[in-house]
DOZAGU-298214 format. One line per field, with one value per residue (C-alpha): residue in one letter; x, y, z. Coordinates in pm, whole numbers, plus 50000, padded with zeros to 5 digits. Layout:
DOZAGU-298214
code c(A,...)
east c(X,...)
north c(Y,...)
up c(Z,...)
//
This chain:
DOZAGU-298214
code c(X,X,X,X,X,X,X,X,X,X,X,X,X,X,X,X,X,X,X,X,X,X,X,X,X,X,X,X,X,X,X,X,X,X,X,X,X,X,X,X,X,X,X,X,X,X,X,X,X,X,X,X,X,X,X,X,X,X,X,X,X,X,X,X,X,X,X,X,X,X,X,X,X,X,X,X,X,X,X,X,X,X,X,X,X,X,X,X,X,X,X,X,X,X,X,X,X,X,X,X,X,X,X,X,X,X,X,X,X,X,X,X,X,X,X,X,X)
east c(97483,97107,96790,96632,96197,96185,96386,96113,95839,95935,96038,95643,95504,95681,95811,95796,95950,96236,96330,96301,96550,96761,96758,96715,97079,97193,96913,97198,97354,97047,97014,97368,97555,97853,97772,97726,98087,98221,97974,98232,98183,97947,97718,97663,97639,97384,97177,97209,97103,96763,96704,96748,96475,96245,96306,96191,95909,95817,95815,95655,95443,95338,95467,95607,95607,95231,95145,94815,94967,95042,95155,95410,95479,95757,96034,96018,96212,96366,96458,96620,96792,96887,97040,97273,97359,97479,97642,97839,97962,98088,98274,98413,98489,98287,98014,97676,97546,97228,97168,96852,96826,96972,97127,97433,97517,97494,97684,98002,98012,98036,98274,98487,98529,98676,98906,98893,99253)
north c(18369,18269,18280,18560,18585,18883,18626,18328,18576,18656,18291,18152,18437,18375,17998,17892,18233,18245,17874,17903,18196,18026,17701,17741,17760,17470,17227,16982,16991,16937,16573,16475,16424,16434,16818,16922,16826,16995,17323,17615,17613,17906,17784,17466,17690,17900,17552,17424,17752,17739,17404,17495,17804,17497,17271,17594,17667,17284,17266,17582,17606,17258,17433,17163,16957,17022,16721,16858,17177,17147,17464,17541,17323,17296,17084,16860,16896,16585,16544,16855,16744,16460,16579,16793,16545,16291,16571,16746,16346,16322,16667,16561,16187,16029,15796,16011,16044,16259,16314,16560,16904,17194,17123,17391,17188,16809,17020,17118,16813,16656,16898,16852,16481,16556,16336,16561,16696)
up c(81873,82000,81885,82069,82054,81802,81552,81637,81641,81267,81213,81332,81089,80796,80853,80441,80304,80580,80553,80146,80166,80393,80253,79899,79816,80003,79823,79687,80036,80203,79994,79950,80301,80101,79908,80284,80389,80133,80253,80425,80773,80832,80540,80739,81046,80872,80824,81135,81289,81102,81179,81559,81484,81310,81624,81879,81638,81660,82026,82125,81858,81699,81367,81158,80815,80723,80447,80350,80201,79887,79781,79985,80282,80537,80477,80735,81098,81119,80775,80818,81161,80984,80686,80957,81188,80883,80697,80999,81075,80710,80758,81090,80942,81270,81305,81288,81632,81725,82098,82108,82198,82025,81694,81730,82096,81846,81584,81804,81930,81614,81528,81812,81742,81415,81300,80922,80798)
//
């Protein structure tokens, strides 16, 4: 499914609330490459799709990681991509491999290497 404007539009508006109640649950997954593998499918899905809103938001929108706030900042975009790619590569049992662009395109490739049960 994409991201259509009204979604980003909401996204650029609210970026800390939106990614905290996307994110929040998946905190242990987001730090442990190996708690992500062991994620269902359309939790890691639900991650990557998120991190594809943060990488729009970033482009269009120079909305990213911002250090000098304190109270509520951004967790940063390429920690975020990062934590994906490395996860999705333990799930699949592959070498991690990031080649740009949108992180659900990276993620079914990843995927579709899969040498997993």
């Amino acid at each position: 499914m994409g991201i259509d404007e009204k979604e980003l539009a909401l996204a650029r508006e609210h970026p800390r609330g939106i990614e905290r109640r996307t994110l929040l649950r998946y905190r242990e997954a987001l730090n442990d490459a190996a708690a992500y593998a062991r994620l269902p499918a359309p939790d890691r899905d639900a991650i990557g799709r998120w991190v594809e809103v943060r990488r729009l938001l970033k482009e269009r929108h120079a909305l990213d990681h911002d250090a000098s706030n304190l109270a509520d900042p951004l967790l940063p975009y390429a920690e975020l991509r990062a934590a994906v790619i490395e996860g999705e590569a333990r799930a699949a049992g592959v070498e991690p491999r990031d080649e740009g662009g949108d992180i659900r395109d990276a993620v079914r490739r990843i995927r579709s290497q899969s040498r997993a049960g």
